[in-house]
N, C-alpha and C positions, 0 to 999 in steps of 0.2 A: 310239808306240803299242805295248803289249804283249799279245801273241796268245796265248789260253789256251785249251787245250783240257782239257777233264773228260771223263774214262771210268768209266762206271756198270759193276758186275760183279754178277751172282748166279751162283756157284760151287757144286757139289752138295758137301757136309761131306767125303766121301770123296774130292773131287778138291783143295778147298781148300790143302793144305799143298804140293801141282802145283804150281798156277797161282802161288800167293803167294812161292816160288822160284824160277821162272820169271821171274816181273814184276819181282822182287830184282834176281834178277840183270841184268837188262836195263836198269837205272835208271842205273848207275854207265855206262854206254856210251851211254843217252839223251843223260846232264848232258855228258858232253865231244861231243856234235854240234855244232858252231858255230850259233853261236845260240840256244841252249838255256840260258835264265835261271832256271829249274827245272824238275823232277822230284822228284814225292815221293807214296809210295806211303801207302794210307790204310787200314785196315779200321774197319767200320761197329763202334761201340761196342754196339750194341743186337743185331747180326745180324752174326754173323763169319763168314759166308758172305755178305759183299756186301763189296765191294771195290771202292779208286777210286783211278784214276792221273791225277796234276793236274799237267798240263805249261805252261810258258810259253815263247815263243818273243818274240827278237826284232823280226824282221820276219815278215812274211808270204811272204818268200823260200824264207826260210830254214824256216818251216813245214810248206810246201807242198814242200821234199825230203826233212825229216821223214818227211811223209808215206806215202813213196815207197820209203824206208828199208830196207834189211835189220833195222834195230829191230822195226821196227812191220812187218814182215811175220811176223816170230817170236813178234811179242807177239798178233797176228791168228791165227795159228796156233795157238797156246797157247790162244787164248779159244773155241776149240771145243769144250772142256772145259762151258761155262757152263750153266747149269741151262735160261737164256733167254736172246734177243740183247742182247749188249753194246749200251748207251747213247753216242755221241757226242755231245757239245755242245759249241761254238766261242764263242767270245768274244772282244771286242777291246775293249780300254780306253785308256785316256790314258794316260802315263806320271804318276804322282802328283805327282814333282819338276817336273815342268812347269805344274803349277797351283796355286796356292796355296790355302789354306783360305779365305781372304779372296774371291777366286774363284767357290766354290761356295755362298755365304752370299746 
């Protein structure tokens, strides 16, 4: 299974190039967490003052100390900046290699 989490941002313009440094810089120390099979940081193409940080985790172990993180206490930190509260959304999927096309047909 891969555990994914999505964070929703609205940024006020004047804090925007903050936060979007901030969240930078934090991704490169995200991705070397154990367990961490991405981080990758996103700005909305229509509204550049909305921003999304789209992480996957291995297990759910290893998510849930993610969680708990001096990462994600800085990036929790940092998001008090927002216009309005940050969005969390969790996800759990299959591993894709584990199923075949034939499979889901």
């Amino acid at each position: 299974m891969i555990f994914t989490i999505i964070i929703h941002m609205k940024v006020p313009p004047e804090k925007r190039k903050e936060l979007t440094q901030t969240i930078s810089s934090l991704t490169g120390s995200i991705k070397s967490e154990n367990g961490c099979r991405r981080c990758e940081f996103f700005q909305n193409l229509s509204d550049e003052n909305i921003l999304c940080l789209l992480e996957e985790w291995d297990t759910m172990a290893n998510l849930e100390i993610h969680l708990k993180s001096e990462n994600l206490m800085v990036l929790r930190g940092a998001m008090n900046l927002l216009v309005k509260p940050w969005e969390m959304l969790f996800f759990s999927s299959f591993n894709q290699s584990a199923i075949s096309q034939k499979d889901l047909l």
